[in-house]
N, CA, C and O of each residue as an XYZ file, in Angstrom:
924
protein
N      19.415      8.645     36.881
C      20.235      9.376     35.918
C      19.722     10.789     35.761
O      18.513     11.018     35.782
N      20.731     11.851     35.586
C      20.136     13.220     35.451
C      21.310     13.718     34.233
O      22.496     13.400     34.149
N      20.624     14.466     33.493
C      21.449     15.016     32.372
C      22.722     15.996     32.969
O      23.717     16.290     32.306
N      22.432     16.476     34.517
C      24.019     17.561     34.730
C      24.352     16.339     35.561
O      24.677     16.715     36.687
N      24.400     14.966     35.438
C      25.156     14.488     36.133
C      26.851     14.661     36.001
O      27.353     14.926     34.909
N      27.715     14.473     37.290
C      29.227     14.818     36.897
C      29.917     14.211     36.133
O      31.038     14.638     35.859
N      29.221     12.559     35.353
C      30.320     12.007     34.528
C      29.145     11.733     33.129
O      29.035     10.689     32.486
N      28.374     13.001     32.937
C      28.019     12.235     31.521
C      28.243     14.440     31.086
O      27.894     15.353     31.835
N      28.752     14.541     30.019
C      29.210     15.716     29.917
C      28.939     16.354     28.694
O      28.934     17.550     28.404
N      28.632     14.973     27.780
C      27.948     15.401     26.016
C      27.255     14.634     25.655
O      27.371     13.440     25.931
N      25.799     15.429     24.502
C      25.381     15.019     24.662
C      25.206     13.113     24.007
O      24.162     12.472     24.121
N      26.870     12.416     23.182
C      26.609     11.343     23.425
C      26.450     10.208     24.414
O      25.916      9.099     24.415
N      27.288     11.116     25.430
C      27.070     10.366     26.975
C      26.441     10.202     27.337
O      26.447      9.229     28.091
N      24.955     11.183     27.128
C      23.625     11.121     27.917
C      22.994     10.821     27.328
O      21.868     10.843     27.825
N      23.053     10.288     25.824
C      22.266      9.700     25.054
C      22.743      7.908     25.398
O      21.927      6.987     25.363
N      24.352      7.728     25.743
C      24.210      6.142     25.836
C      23.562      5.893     27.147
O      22.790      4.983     27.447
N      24.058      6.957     27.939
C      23.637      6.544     29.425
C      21.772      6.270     29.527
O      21.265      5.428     30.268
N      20.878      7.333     28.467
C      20.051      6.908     28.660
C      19.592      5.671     27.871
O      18.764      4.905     28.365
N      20.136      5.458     26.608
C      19.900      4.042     26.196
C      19.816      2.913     26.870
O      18.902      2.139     26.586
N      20.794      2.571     27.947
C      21.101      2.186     28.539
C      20.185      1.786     29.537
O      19.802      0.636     29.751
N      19.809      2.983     30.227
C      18.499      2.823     31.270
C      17.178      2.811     30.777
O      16.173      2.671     31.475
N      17.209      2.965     29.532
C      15.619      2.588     29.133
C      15.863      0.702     28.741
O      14.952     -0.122     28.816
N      16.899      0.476     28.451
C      16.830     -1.178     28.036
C      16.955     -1.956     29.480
O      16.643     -3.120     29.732
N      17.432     -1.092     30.232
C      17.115     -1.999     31.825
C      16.327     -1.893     32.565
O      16.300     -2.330     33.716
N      14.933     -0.791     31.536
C      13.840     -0.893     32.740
C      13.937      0.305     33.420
O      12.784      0.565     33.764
N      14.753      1.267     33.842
C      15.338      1.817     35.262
C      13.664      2.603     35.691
O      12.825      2.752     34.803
N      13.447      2.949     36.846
C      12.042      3.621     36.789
C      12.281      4.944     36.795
O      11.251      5.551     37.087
N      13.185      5.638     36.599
C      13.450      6.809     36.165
C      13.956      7.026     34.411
O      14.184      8.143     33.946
N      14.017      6.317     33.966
C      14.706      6.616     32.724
C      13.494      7.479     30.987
O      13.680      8.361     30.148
N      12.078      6.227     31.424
C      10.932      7.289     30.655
C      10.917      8.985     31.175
O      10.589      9.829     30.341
N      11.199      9.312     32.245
C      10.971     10.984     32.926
C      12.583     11.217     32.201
O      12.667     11.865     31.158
N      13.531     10.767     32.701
C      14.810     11.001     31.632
C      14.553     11.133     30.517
O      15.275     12.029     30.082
N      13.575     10.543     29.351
C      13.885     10.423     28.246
C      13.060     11.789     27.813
O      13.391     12.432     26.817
N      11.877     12.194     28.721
C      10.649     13.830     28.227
C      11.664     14.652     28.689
O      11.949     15.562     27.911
N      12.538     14.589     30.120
C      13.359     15.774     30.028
C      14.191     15.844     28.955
O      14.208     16.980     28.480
N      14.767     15.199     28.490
C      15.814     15.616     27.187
C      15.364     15.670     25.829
O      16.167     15.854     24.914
N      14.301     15.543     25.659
C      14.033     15.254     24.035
C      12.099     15.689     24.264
O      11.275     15.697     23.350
N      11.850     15.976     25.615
C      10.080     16.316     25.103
C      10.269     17.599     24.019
O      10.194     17.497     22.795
N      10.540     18.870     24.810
C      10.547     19.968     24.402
C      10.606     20.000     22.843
O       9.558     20.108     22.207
N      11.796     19.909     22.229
C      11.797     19.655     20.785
C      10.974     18.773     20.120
O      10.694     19.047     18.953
N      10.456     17.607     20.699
C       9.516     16.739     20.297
C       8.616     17.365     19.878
O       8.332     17.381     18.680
N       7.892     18.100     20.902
C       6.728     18.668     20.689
C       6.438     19.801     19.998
O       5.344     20.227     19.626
N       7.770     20.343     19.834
C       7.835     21.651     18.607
C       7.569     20.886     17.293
O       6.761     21.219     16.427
N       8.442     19.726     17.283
C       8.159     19.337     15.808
C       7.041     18.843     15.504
O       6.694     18.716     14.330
N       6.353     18.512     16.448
C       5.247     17.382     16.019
C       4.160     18.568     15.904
O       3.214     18.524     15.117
N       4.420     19.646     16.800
C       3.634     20.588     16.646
C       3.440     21.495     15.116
O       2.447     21.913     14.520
N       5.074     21.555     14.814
C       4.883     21.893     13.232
C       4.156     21.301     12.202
O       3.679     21.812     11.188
N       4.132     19.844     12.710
C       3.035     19.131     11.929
C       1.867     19.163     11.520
O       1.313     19.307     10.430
N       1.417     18.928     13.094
C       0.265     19.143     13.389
C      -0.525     20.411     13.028
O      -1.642     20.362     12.513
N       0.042     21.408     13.290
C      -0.361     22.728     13.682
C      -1.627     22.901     14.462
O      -2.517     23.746     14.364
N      -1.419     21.513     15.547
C      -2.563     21.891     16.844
C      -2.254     21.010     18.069
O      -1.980     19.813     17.983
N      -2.310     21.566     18.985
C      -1.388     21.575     19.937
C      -2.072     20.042     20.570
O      -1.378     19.041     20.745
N      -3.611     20.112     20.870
C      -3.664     18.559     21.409
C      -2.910     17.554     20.196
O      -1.763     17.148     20.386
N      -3.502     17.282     19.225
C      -2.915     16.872     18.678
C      -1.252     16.078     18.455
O      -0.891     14.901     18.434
N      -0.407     17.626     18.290
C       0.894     17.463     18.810
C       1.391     16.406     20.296
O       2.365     15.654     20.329
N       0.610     16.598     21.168
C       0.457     16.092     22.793
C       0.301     14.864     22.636
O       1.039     13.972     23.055
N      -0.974     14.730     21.829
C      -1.040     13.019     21.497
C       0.033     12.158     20.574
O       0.270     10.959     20.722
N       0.625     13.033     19.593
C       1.795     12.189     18.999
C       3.099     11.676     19.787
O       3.775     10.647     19.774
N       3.120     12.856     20.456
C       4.095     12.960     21.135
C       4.318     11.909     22.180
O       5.448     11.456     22.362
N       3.026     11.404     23.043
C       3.287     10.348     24.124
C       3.127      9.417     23.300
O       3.534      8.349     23.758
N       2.468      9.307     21.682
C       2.429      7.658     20.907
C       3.658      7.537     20.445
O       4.009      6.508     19.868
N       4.591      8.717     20.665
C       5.887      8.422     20.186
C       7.123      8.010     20.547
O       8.034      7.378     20.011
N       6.839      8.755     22.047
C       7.967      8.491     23.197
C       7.301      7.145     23.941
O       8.103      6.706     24.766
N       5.721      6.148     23.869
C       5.795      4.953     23.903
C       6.463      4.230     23.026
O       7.059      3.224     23.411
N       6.478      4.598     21.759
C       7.136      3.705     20.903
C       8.652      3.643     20.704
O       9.064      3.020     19.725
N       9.704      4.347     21.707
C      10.513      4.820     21.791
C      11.198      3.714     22.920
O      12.208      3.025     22.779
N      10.214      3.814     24.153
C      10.558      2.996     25.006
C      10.401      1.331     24.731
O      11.079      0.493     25.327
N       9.011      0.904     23.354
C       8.648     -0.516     23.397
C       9.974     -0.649     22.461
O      10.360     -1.818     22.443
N      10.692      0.133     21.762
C      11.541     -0.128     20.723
C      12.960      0.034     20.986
O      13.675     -0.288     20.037
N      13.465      0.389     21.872
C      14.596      0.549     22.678
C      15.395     -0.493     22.082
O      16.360     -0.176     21.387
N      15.139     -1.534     22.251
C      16.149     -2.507     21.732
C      16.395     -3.086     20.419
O      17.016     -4.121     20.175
N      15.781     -2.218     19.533
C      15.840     -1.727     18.073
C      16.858     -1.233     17.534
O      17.583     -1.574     16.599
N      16.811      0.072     18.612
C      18.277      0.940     18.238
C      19.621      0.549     17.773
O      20.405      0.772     18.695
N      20.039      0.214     17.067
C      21.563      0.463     16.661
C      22.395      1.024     16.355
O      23.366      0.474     15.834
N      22.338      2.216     16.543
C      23.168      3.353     16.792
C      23.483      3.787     15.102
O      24.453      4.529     14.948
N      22.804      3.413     13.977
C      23.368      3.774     12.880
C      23.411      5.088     12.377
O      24.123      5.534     11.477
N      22.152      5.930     13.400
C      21.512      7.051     13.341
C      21.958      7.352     14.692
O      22.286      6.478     15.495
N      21.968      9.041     15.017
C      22.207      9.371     16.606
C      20.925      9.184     17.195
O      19.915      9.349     16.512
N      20.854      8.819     18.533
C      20.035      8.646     19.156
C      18.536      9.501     19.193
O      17.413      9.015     19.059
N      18.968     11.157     19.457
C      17.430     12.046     19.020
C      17.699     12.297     17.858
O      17.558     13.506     17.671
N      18.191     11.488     16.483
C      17.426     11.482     15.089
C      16.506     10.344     15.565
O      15.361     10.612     15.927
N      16.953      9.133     15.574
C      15.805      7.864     15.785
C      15.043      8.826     16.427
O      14.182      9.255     15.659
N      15.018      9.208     17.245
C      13.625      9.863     18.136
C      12.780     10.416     17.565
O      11.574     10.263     17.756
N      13.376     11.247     16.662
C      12.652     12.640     15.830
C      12.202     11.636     14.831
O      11.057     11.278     15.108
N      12.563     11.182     14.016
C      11.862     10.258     12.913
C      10.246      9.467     13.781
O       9.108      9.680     13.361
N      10.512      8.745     14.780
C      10.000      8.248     15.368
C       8.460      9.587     15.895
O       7.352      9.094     16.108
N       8.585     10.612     15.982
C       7.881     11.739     16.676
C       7.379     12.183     15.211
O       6.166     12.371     15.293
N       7.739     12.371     14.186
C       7.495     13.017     12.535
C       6.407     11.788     12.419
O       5.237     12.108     12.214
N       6.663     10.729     12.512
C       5.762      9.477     11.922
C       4.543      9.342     12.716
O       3.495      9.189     12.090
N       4.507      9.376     14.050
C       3.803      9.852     14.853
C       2.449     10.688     14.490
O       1.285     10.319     14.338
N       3.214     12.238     14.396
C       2.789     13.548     14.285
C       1.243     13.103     12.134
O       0.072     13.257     11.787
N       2.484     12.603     11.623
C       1.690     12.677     10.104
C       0.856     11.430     10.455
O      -0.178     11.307      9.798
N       1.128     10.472     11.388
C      -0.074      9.796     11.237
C      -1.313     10.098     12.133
O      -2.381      9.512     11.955
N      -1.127     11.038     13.105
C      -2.379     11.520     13.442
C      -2.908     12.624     12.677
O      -4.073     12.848     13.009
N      -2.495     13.368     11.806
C      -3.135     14.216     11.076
C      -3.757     13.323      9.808
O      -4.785     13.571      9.178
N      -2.985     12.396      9.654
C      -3.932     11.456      8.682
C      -5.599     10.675      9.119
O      -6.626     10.507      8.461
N      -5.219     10.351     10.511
C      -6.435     10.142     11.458
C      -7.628     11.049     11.551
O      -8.808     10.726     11.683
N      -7.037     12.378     11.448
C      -8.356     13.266     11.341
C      -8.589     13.904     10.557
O      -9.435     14.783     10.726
N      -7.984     13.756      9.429
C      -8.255     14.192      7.713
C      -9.806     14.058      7.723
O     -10.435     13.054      8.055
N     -10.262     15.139      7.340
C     -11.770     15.111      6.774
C     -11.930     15.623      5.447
O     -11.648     16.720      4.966
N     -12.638     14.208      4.776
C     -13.236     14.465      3.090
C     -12.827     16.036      2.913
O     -13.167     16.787      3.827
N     -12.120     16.587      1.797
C     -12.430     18.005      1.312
C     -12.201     19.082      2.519
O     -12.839     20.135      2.548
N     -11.634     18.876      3.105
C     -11.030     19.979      3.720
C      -9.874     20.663      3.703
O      -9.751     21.802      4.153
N      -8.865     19.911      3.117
C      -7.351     20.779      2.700
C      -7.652     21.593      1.361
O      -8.638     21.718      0.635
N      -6.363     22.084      1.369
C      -6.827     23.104      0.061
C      -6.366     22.226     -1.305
O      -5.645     21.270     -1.019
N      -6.593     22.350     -2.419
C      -6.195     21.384     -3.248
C      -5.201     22.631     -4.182
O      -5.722     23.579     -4.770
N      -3.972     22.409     -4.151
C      -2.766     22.926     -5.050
C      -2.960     23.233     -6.434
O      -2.341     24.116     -7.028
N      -4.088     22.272     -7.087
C      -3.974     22.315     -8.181
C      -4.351     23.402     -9.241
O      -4.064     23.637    -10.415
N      -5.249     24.034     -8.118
C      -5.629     25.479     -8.889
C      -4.951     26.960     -8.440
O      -5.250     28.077     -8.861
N      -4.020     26.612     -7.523
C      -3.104     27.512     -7.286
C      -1.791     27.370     -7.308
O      -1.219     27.968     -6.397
N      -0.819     26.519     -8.366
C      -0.012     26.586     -8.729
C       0.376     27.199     -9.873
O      -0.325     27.309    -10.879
N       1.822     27.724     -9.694
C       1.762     28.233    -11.357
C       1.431     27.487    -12.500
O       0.904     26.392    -12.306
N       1.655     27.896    -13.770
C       1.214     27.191    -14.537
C       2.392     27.342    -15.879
O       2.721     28.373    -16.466
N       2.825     26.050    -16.084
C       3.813     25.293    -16.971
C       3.575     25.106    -18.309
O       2.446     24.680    -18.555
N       4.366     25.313    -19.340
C       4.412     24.701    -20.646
C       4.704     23.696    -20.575
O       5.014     23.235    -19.477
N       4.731     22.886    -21.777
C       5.116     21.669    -22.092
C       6.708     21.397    -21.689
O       7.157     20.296    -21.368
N       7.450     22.611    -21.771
C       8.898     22.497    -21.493
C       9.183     22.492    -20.135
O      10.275     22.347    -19.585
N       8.503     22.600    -19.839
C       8.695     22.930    -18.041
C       8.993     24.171    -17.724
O       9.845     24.324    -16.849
N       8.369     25.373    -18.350
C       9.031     27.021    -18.370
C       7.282     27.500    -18.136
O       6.236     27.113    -18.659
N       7.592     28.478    -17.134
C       6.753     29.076    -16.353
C       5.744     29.959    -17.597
O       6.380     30.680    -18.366
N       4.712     29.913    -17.716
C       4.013     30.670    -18.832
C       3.493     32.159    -18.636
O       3.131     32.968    -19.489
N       3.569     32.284    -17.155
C       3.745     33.631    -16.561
C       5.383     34.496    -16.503
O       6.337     33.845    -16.928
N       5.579     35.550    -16.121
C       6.899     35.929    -16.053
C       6.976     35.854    -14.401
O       5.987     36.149    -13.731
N       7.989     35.515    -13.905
C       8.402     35.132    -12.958
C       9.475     36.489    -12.015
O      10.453     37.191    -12.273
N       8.417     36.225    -10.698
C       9.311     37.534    -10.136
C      10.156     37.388     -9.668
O       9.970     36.484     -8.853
N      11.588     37.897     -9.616
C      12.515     38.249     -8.739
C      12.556     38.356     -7.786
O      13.782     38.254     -7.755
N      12.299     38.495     -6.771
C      11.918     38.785     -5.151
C      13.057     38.484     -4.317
O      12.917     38.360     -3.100
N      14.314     38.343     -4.958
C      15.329     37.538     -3.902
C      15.940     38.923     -2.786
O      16.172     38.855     -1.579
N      16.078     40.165     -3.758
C      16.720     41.187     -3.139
C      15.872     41.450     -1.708
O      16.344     41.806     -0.628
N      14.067     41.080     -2.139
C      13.647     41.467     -1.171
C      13.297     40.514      0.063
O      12.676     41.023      0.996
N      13.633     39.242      0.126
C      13.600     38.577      1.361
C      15.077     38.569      1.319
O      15.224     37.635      2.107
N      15.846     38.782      1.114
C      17.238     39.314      1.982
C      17.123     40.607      2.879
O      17.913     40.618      3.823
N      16.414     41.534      2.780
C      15.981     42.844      3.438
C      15.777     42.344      5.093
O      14.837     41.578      5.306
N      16.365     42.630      5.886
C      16.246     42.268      7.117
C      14.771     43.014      7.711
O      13.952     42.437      8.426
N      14.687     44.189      7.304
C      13.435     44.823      6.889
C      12.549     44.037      7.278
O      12.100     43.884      8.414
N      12.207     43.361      6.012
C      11.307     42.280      5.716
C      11.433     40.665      6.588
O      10.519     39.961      6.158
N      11.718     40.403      6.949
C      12.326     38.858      7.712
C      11.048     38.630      8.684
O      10.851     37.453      8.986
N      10.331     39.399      9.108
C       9.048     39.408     10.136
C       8.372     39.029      9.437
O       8.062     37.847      9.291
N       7.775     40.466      8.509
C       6.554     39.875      7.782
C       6.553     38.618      6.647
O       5.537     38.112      6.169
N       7.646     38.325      6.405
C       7.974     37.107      5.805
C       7.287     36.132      6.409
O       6.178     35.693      6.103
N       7.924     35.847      7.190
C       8.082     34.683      8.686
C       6.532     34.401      8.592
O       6.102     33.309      8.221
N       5.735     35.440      8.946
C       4.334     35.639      9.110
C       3.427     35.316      7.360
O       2.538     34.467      7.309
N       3.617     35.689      6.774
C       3.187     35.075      5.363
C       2.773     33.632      4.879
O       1.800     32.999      4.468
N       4.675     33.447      5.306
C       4.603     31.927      5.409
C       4.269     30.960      6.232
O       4.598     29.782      6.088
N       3.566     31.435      7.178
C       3.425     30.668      8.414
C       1.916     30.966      7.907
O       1.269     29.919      7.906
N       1.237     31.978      7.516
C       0.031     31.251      7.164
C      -0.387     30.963      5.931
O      -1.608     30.914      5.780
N       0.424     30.723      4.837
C       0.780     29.747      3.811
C       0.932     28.184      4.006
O       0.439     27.227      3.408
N       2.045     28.324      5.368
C       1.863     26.613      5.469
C       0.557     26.220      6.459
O       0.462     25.152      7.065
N      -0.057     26.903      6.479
C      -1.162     26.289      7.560
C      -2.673     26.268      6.076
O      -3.811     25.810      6.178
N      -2.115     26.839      5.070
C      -3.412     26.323      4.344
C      -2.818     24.813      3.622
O      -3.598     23.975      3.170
N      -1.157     24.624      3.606
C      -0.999     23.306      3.191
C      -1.799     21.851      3.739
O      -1.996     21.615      4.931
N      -2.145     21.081      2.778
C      -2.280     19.984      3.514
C      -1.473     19.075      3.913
O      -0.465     18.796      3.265
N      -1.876     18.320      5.331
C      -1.055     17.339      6.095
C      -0.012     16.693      5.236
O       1.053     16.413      5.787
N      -0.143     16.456      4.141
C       0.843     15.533      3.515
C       1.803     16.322      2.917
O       2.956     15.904      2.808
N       1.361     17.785      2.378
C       2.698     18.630      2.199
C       3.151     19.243      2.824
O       4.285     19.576      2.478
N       2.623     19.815      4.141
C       3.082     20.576      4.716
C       4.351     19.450      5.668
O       5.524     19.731      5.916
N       3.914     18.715      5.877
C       4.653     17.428      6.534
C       5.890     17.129      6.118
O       6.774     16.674      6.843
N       5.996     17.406      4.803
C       7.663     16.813      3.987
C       8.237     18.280      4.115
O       9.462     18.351      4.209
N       7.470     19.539      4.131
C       8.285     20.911      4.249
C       8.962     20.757      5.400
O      10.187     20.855      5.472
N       8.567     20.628      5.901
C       8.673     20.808      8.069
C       9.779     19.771      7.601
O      10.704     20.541      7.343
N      10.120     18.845      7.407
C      11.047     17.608      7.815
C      12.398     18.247      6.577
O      13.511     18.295      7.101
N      12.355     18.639      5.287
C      13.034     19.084      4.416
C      13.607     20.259      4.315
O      14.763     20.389      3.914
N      12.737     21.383      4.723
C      13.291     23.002      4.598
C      13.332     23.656      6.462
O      13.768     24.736      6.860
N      12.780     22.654      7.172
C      13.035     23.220      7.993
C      13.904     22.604      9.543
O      14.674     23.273     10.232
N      13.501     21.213      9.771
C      14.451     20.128     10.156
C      15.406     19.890      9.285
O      16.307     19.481     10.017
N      15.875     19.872      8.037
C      16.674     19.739      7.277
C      17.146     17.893      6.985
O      18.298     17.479      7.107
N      16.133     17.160      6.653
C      16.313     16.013      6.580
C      16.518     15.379      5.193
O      15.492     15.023      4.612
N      17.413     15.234      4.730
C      17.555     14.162      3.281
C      16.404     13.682      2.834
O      15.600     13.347      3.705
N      16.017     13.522      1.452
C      14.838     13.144      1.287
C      14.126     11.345      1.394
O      13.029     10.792      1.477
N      15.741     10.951      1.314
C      15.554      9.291      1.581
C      15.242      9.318      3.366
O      14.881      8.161      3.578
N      15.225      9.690      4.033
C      14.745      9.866      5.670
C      13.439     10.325      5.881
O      12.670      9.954      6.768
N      13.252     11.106      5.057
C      11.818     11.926      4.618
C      11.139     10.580      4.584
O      10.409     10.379      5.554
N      11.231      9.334      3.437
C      10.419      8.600      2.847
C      10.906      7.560      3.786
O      10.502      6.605      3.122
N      11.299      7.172      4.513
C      11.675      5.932      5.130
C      10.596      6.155      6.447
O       9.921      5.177      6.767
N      10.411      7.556      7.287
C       9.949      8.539      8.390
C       8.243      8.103      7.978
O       7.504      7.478      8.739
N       7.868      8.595      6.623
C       6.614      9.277      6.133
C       6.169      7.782      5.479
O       4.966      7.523      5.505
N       7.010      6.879      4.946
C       6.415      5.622      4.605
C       6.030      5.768      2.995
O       5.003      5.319      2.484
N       7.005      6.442      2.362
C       6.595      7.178      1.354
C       8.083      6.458      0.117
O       8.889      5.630      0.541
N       8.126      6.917     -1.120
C       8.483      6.818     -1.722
C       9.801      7.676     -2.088
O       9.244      8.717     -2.436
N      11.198      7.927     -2.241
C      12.094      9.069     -2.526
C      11.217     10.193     -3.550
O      10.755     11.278     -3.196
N      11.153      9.594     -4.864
C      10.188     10.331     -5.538
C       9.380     10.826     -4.953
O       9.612     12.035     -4.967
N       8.134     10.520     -4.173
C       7.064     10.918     -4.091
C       7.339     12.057     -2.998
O       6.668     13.089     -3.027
N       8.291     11.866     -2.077
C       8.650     13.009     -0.975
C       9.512     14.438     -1.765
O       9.374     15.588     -1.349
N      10.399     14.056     -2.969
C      10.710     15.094     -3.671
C       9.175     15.632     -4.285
O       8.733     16.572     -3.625
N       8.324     15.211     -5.390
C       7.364     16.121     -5.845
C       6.480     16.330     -4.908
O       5.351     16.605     -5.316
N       6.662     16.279     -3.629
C       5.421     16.979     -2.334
C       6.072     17.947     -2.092
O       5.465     18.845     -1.508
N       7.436     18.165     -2.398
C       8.169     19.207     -2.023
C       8.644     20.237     -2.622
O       9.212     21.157     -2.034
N       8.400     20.160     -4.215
C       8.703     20.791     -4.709
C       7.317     21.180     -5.183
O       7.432     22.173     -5.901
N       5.929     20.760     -5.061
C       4.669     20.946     -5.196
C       4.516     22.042     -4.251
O       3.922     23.086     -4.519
N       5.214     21.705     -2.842
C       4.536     22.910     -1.629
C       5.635     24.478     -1.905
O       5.270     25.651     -1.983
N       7.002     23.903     -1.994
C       7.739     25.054     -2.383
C       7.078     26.005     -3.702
O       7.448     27.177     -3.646
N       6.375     25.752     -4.597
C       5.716     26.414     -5.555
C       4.190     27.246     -5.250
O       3.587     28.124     -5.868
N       3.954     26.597     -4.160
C       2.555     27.210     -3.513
C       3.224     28.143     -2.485
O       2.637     29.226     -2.459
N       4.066     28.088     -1.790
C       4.582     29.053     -1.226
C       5.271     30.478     -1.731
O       5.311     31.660     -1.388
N       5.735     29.691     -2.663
C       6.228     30.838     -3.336
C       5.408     31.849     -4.102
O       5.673     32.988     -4.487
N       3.992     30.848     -4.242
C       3.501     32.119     -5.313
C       2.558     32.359     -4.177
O       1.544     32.766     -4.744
N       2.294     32.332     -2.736
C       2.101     33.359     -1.889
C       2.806     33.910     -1.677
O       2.327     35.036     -1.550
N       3.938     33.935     -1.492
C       4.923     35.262     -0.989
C       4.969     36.080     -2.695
O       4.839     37.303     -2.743
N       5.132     35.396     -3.792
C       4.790     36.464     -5.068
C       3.645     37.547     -4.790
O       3.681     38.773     -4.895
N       2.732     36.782     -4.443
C       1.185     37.682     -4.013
C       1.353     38.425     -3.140
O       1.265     39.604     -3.482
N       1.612     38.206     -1.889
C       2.295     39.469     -0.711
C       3.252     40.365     -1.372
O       3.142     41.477     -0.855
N       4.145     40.357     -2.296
C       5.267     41.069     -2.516
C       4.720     41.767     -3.522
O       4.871     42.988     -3.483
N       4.257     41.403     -4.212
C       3.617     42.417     -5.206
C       2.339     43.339     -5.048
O       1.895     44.167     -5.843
N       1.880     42.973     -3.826
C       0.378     43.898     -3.343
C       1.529     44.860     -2.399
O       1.054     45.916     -1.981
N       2.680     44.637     -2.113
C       3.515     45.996     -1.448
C       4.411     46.420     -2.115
O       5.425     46.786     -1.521
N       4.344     46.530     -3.758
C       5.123     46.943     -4.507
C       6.268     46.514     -4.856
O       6.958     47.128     -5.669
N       6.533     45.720     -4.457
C       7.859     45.092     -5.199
C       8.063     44.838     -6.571
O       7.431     44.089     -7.316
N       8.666     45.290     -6.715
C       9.004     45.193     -8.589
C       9.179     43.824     -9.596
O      10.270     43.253     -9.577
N       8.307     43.408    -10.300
C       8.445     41.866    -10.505
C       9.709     42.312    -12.012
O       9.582     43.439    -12.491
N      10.597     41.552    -12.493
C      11.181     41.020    -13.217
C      10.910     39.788    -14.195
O      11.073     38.620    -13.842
N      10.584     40.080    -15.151
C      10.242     38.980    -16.330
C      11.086     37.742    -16.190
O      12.258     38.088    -16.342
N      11.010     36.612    -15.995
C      12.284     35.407    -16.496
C      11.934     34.610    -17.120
O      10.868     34.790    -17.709
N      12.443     33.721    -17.245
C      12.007     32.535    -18.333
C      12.364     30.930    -17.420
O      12.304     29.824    -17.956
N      12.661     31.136    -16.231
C      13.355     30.733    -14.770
C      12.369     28.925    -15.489
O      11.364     29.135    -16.168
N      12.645     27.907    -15.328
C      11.888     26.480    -14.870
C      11.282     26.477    -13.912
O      11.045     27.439    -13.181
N      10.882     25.144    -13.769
C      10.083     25.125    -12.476
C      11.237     24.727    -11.405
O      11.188     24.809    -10.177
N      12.325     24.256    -12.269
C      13.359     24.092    -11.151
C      13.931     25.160    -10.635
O      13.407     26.270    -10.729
N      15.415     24.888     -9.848
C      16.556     26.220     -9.747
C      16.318     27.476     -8.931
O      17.041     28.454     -9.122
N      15.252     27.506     -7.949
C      14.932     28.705     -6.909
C      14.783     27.471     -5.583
O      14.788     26.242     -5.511
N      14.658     28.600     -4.667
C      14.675     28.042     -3.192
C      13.276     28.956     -2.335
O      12.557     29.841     -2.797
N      13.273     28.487     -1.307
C      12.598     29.419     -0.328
C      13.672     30.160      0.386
O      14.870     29.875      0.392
N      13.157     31.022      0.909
C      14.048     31.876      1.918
C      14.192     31.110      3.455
O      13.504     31.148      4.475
N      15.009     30.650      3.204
C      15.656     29.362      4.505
C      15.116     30.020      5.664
O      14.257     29.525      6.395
N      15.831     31.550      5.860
C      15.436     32.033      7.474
C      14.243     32.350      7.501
O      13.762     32.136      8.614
N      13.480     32.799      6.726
C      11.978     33.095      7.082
C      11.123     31.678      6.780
O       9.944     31.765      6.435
N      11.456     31.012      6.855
C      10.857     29.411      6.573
C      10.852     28.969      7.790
O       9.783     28.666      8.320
N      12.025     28.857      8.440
C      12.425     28.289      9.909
C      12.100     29.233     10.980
O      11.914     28.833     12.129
N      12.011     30.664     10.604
C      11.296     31.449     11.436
C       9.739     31.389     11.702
O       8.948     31.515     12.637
N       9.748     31.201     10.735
C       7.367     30.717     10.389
C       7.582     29.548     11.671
O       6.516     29.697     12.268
N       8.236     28.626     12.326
C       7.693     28.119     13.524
C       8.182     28.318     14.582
O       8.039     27.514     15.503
N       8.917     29.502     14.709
C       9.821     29.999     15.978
C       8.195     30.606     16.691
O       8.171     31.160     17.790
């Protein structure tokens, strides 16, 4: 089987066709399955990871478990979602493997800081005009990319699958082995550490902060410079 073959033409065709040949064995169909789905595999697992052996090793514990599980599949999901879930679970459980005592950063002393109401006790900057600035979209990109590399494995893990794969949070917790709850407050824990690094970058280059009275809810990250941090 080859993906420009003349009668498979989208990609659900070449996803049944390879289903197909991985449940019969074919001895071409594992090299079928890295040509169509390594590449992205390994970006994501790499976002995980943020180290490349690493990534390498999830990646073949994933695309084995891909092939022992073949006849799992039921199509309820498209074929490279099962995959990608399968490569995410992978990816967070080898960074859980080499977690060492006290080495991530701990959030708790660099998050903002809340009243009893849930209202920010600092004034809260505005910054939206300025990650719309196309201007700015680089050094963004770059901020946050080494923002998420001081996250730890377990938050940076639900960002990558939520703000930047764009996955529902019940997939998040089904993927991660986790709880709905518990994948929303990892996520809205890391979105708040991010943000008040890009507050810190934006205000050491002058950007003008604006007082609010904003929650901890009701803001976002800047989608394109989020998904750009792993281009």
């Amino acid at each position: 089987m080859t993906e420009s073959g003349p009668n498979i033409t989208t990609p659900i065709e070449r996803d049944g066709a390879l289903v197909a040949a991985l449940r019969r064995g074919d001895p071409t169909a594992a090299d079928d399955l890295v040509a169509a789905y390594g590449d992205r595999a390994c970006r994501l697992a790499t976002r995980i990871t943020r180290n490349a052996q690493d990534a390498e090793e999830a990646v073949q514990d994933a695309f084995l478990s891909v092939i022992r599980k073949i006849d799992t599949f039921r199509g309820d999901a498209t074929f490279g979602s099962w995959i990608y879930r399968i490569v995410a679970n992978a990816a967070y459980q080898c960074c859980r493997r080499r977690r060492r005592r006290g080495a991530d950063v701990s959030l708790d002393n660099l998050l903002p800081v809340f009243d009893p109401r849930g209202r920010h006790v600092a004034p809260v900057v505005d910054w939206s005009t300025s990650v719309d600035d196309p201007a700015r979209q680089t050094e963004l990109r770059l901020v946050l990319s080494a923002a998420i590399e001081e996250l730890s494995d377990d938050y940076r893990a639900v960002v990558v699958l939520r703000d930047v794969e764009g996955l529902p949070h019940r997939e998040i917790a089904e993927t991660l082995g986790l709880t709905v709850v518990n994948v929303k407050m990892r996520v809205h824990r890391a979105r708040l550490f991010l943000r008040k690094r890009l507050e810190a970058h934006l205000s050491m280059a002058g950007v003008d902060s604006i007082p609010g009275v904003t929650g901890s809810e009701g803001f976002e990250l800047p989608s394109a410079s989020l998904s750009g941090a792993y281009r």
